[in-house]
C-alpha positions, 0 to 999 in steps of 0.5 A: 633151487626149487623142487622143479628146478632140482628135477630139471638139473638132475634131468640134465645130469642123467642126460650127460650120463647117458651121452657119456655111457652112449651106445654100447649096441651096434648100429640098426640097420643100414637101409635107414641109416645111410645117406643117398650120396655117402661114399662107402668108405664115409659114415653117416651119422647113423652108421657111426661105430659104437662107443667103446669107453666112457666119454670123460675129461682129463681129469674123469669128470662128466663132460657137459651135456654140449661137450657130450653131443659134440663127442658123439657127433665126432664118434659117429663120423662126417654126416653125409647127407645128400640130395633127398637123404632120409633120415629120423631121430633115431639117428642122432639120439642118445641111447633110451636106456630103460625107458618104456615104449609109447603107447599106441593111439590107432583109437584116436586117428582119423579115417584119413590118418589110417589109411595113408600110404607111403609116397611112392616116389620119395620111397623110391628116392632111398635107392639113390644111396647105391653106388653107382647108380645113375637114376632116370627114375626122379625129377630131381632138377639138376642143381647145375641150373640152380640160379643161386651160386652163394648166400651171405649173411652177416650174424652176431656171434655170441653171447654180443647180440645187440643189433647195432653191433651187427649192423655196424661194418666196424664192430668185432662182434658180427660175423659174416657166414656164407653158403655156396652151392658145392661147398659139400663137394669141396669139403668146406661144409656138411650142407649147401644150396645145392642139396638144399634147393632141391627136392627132400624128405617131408621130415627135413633134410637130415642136417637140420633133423640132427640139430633139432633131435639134440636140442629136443633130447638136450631140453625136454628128454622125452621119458619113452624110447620112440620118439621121434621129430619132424621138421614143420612149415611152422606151427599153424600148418602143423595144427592143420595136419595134426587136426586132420590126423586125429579129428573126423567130422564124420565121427562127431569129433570135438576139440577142447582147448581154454576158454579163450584160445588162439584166434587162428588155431579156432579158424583152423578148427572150425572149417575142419568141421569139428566143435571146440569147447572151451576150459575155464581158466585163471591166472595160471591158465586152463583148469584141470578140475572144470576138464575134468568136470566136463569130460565126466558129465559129458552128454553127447546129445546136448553137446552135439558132439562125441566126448572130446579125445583131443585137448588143444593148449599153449601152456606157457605165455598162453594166446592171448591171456599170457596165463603160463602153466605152472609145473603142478598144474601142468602134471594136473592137467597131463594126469586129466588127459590120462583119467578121460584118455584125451591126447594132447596137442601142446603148442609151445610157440613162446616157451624159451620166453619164460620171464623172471617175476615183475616187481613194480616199475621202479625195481632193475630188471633182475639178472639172467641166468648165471648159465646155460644149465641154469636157464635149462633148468629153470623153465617150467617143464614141458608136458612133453617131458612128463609124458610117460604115455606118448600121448603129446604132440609137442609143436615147436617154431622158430617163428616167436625166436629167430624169425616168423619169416622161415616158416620153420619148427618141428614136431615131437611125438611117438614114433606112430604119430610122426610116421602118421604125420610123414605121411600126410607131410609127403602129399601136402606142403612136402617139408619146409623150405630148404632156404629156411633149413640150410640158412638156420642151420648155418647159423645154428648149427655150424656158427652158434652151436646148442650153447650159442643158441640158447645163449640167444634165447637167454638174450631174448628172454632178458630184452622180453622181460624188459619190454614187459616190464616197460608196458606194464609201467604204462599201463600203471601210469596210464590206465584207470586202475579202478576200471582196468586191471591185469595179471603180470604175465611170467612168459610170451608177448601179451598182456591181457586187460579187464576192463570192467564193463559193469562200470560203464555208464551206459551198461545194462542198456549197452551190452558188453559186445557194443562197450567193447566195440566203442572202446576198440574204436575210440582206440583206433581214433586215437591211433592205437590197435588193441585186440578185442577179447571176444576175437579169442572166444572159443565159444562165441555162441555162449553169453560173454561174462568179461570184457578183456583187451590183448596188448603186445609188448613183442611189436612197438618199439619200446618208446612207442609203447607208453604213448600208446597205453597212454592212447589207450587209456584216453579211449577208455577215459572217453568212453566210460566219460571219465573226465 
């Protein structure tokens, strides 16, 4: 086991002790802690009673990490979260023994972040927790005329994932899961449509807020005290606020991010009026010594823009290059953050896509992790998880590993940060989708559990790897080596090709942006689509120096992919007239 992977297992480790030692401190104060419909003679998971022994087997061994969340949930008690219940993290984590505070970051809001106020009316919503009260006070519908009385799904059940086994009426694997309207009511279940449908807190409802502080607690372990989640409508949305919070026009503000970015993370940016700068990258993606360069002989006057305060990254499977950070370089790049004091955005859409090295076409696909532990271990931590500062911004998504279609993720910051968040949250999409919530927290939390999850994302992982190393297969038997070459990418869904534009016949004459245009439209001719390089340009103002195509292994059925790599060649071929 590696250097990094020991830190991680030893991370791990830490955390069962903290759970197993957990809370030897009363509970914090019951205004934010009950639920709005907890009867009182019922806890809610904050008001649990504290642990009075350590949590051990039998024979007083450490329990594991999920058996730990487990005991902690049954100390804690039944979760009673009703209609617009709030809720934060702090009611579901694990006690922060020694571990400092975040860092303040008032210097780094917007004019439009600090002078938020609270919502009113979804403030007032805490009062519906009284007993006895009967409210006139919120248009909460009454969920009596809620057209939907149950939903039913069919699901696999772990670790039998395969797709023809759920859909297979016979198979012994796939389970059939349902939600109805009162099954909180009728004691069947601790979420359903009818607090689901209705109005709620703009950080989620409290039940998928505790599925997915264990999770963040259980893979990353935040190394400060005050952090906190919040539930999002998926990442780009996220992007957009966090923008907005730490971003002002007015103030000159500019965004770093690689050189070649996300294409809908730079539209989101560049409305917002605010100039992005571009990093050098290479294989393994941005370079912390060219951010360090230029955040040192930043000029403001040239740039037309103040010195950048906010780096924008994906540091695992980046978009569109598949460059994933390695661990060193990860700390590099934190400690540049931490010299210039630049805060950090850091959108991990395709983390738990980490693959195992490609070892040429003709060698198996190695074997997935022996264990849950061992997949935990093995990824390349998290700047989240070396962020000692609070100076991270961690945008998670379910989006690139269930489904896009929720339109569901989460945020990790510090504590100051959400509540900026919350309260932007509250007067624009106002929370997720409480179709979205209750369905994956149904599948998540109540069918699946941390470890049927994960167990997911190891599947995932081994299907991602196989597709991968399909397409780069193609691309050896198919694609002009002398022309075009890559970079195996160790996480994500792309391939990111070169083709060596000063190769062509007809270049200098032609420039690198009409040679790209040809072969794009050869492609097409030849009935496949590619992306083109110079979409992702953070800088599309300055000279191109390489041409490059983005492929996708995440899409085409696996068949469909050597015949389009095949088509894509041709383009190439019939461009450069290769005969």
């Amino acid at each position: 086991m590696g250097h990094f992977a020991t830190q991680r297992a030893l991370r791990l480790r830490n955390i069962r002790a903290m759970s197993a030692t957990a809370c030897q401190t009363a509970p914090v104060g019951l205004i934010s802690r009950r639920s709005f419909h907890a009867k009182p003679e019922l806890n809610s998971a904050g008001e649990a009673a504290p642990v009075q022994q350590d949590a051990v087997l039998e024979n007083k061994q450490p329990i594991s990490v999920f058996d730990s969340i487990r005991e902690r949930r049954a100390k804690a008690g039944k979760l009673v979260a009703g209609v617009a219940a709030v809720s934060d993290s702090d009611m579901f984590k694990a006690p922060s023994h020694g571990k400092p505070e975040a860092r303040r970051w008032d210097h780094h809001l917007s004019h439009e972040a600090a002078v938020r106020k609270p919502c009113t009316l979804k403030q007032a919503a805490r009062f519906l927790k009284t007993p006895g009260l009967i409210s006139l006070g919120g248009g909460l519908p009454s969920s009596e005329y809620f057209p939907f009385s149950e939903i039913t799904m069919r699901v696999p059940t772990p670790p039998d994932f395969a797709e023809k086994d759920n859909l297979s009426a016979q198979s012994p694997t796939a389970q059939t899961i349902s939600i109805g309207k009162y099954d909180v009511r009728d004691g069947k279940s601790e979420y359903d449509l009818s607090i689901a449908l209705n109005y709620g807190q703009s950080t989620g409802s409290a039940q998928m807020m505790r599925f997915v502080t264990e999770h963040t607690e259980l893979v990353y372990n935040p190394p400060y005290a005050d952090w906190k989640v919040c539930q999002t409508v998926g990442s780009t949305g996220a992007l957009e606020q966090a923008l907005r919070m730490l971003c002002d026009r007015d103030r000159g503000d500019s965004v770093l991010t690689e050189e070649y970015s996300f294409s809908t993370a730079l539209e989101t940016i560049g409305p917002l009026g605010i100039k992005t700068f571009g990093v050098k990258m290479d294989a393994e993606g941005l370079l912390p010594e060219s951010m360090d360069e230029l955040l040192t002989s930043w000029d403001e006057k040239a740039r037309g823009a103040r010195k950048p305060h906010v780096l924008y990254t994906v540091p695992s499977g980046q978009n569109p290059t598949g460059a994933t950070q390695g661990p060193e370089r990860r700390r590099a790049v934190y400690a540049v953050c931490q010299k210039h004091d630049v805060y950090i955005i850091e959108d991990e859409p395709y983390y738990f896509l980490q693959m195992q090295s490609y070892a040429g076409k003709d060698a198996p696909v190695p074997p997935p992790p022996a264990s849950v532990d061992q997949f935990l271990a093995d990824l390349v931590p998290s700047l989240l998880s070396m962020d000692t500062d609070g100076r991270v911004l961690r945008m998670d998504s379910f989006s690139k590993v269930l489904v896009p279609g929720s339109r569901l993720g989460w945020i990790t910051a510090s504590a100051q940060m959400v509540e900026r968040y919350v309260r932007h949250a509250e007067v624009a999409n106002q929370g997720p989708s409480g179709f979205s919530q209750v369905m994956l927290w149904k599948l998540l939390d109540e069918t699946w559990g941390h470890e049927g999850y994960l167990k997911w994302l190891i599947d995932l992982r081994m299907n991602y790897t196989r597709r991968r190393n399909m397409l780069l297969a193609a691309c050896e038997d198919h694609l002009p080596k002398d022309i075009v070459s890559w970079t195996p990418p160790a996480a994500g869904m792309f391939l990111w090709l070169k083709v060596d534009h000063t190769k062509h016949p007809d270049y200098p004459q032609r420039s690198l942006l009409e040679i790209e245009e040809d072969i794009f439209n050869k492609a097409i001719g030849n009935g496949v689509l590619c992306a083109r390089g110079s979409w992702f340009r953070t800088e599309p103002g300055t000279p191109a120096k390489d041409m490059f195509f983005r492929a996708t292994f995440a899409s085409a059925s696996e068949e469909a992919m050597s015949t389009a790599i095949q088509r894509l060649g041709a383009a190439i071929q019939t461009s450069y007239r290769i005969d």
